[in-house]
N, C-alpha and C positions, 0 to 999 in steps of 0.2 A: 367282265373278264374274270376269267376262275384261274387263281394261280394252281402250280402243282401239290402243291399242301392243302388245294382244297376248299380255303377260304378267298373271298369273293373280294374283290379292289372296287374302291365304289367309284362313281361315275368323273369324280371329281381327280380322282388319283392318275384315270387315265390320259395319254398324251394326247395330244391335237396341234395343229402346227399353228402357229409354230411355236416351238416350245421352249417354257418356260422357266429360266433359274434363277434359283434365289444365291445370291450369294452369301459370303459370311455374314455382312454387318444388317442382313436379311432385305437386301434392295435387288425388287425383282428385276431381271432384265430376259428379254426375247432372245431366243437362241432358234436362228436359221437353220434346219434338216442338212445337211448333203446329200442327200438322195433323198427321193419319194417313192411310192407305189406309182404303177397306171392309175388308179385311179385318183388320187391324189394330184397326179399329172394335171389329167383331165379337167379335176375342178380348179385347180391351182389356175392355169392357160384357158378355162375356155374352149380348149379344143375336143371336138366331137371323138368318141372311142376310135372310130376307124380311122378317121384322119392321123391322129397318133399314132395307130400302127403304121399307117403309112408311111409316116415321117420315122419312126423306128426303121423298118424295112430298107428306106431309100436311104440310111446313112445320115439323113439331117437330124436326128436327132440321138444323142450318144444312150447305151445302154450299157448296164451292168447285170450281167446274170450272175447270179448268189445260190449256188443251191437249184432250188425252183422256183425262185422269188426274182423277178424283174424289176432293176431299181434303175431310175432312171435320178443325172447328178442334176441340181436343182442350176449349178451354172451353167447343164445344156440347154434347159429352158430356158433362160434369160437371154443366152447368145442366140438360140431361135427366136424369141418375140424381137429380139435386137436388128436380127437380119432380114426377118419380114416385114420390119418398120424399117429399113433401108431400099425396100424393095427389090432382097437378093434371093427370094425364093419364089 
């Protein structure tokens, strides 16, 4: 990643999920996303490219358009794995 000044963030600086703070007394803890990308989605769930648009598309799964960035909230995924293991979709 090349920030705007130029100089380069090296591979470790940058994020990944889920991601990670350190607090003051410097004890790491996991910090869960609120959103993710599609693809992100995708690897996160499992589910095939298209099938997520469809699930976009058909209202079962919530979206957030930002700009031109599609962010999808990581609670909509959960309540979708939640209701296709109920057998509601």
């Amino acid at each position: 990643m090349i920030r705007r000044n130029g100089q380069s963030v090296s591979g470790a600086a940058q994020l990944s999920l889920p991601y990670e703070n350190v607090n003051e007394r410097g004890v790491s803890r996991q910090l869960e996303p609120l959103t993710v990308r599609i693809p992100d989605a995708i690897r996160l769930t499992g589910i095939c490219r298209s099938k997520l648009y469809e699930l976009m598309a058909s209202g079962d799964l919530e979206t957030i358009k930002l700009g031109r960035s599609t962010l999808i909230p990581v609670d909509s995924l959960k309540d979708l794995i939640e209701r296709a293991r109920a057998g509601l979709l």
